[in-house]
C-alpha positions in Angstrom: -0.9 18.4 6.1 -2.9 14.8 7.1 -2.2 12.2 4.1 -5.4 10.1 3.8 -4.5 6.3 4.8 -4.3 4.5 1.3 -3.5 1.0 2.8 -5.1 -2.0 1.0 -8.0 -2.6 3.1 -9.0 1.1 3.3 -8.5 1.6 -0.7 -10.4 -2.2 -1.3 -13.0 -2.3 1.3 -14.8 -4.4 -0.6 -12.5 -7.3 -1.0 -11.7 -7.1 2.5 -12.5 -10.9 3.1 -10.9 -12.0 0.0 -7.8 -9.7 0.6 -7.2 -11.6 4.3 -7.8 -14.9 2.9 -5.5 -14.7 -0.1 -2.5 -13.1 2.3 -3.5 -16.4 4.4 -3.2 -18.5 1.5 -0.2 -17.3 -0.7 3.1 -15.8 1.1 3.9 -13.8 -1.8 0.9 -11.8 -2.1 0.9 -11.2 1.6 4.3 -9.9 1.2 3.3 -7.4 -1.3 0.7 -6.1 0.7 2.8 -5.9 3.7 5.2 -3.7 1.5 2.5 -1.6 0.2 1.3 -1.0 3.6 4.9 -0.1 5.5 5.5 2.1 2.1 1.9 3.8 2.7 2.7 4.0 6.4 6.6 6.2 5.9 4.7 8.4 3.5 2.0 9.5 5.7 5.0 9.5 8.8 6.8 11.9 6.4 4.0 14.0 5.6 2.6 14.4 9.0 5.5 15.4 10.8 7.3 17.7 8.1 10.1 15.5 7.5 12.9 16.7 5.2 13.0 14.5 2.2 13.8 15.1 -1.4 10.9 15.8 -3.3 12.0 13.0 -5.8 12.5 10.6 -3.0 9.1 10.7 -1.7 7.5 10.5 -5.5 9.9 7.4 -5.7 8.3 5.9 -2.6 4.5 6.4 -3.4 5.2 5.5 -7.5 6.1 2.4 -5.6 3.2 2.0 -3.9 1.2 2.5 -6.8 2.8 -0.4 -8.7 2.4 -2.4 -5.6 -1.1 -1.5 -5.4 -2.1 -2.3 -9.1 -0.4 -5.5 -9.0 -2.4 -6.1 -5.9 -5.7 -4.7 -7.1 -5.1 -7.2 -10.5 -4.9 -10.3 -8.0 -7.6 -9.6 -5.9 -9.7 -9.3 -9.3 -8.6 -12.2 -11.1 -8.2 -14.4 -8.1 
């Protein structure tokens, strides 16, 4: 089965000039979205190629990215 891509850009599209100059601007927030992204990335790998993987592993890995991604959505909001 094909995951959709839920990297930042593709879920924000519409902050996707203030999402590249906040990662510009503030190394922390770049860094989150970085992890988001790899996190996003090894899910999809996973689910594309069948990997074996512990059903609570991969629901650890994309509750992960969901924090990352409303801590990320919050700053792109406020900011």
């Amino acid at each position: 089965m094909l995951s959709e891509h839920h990297d930042i850009d593709h879920e924000f599209p519409e902050y996707h000039e203030k999402l590249e100059a906040m990662c510009a601007a503030d190394a922390q927030f770049a860094a989150q979205v970085a992890k988001h992204d790899k996190i996003d990335n090894e899910i999809r790998e996973l689910e594309e190629m069948g990997q074996p993987i512990a059903d609570e592993e991969i629901e650890k890995m994309k509750y992960e990215r969901a924090q990352l991604k409303d801590v990320i959505y919050a700053r792109l909001r406020q900011g």
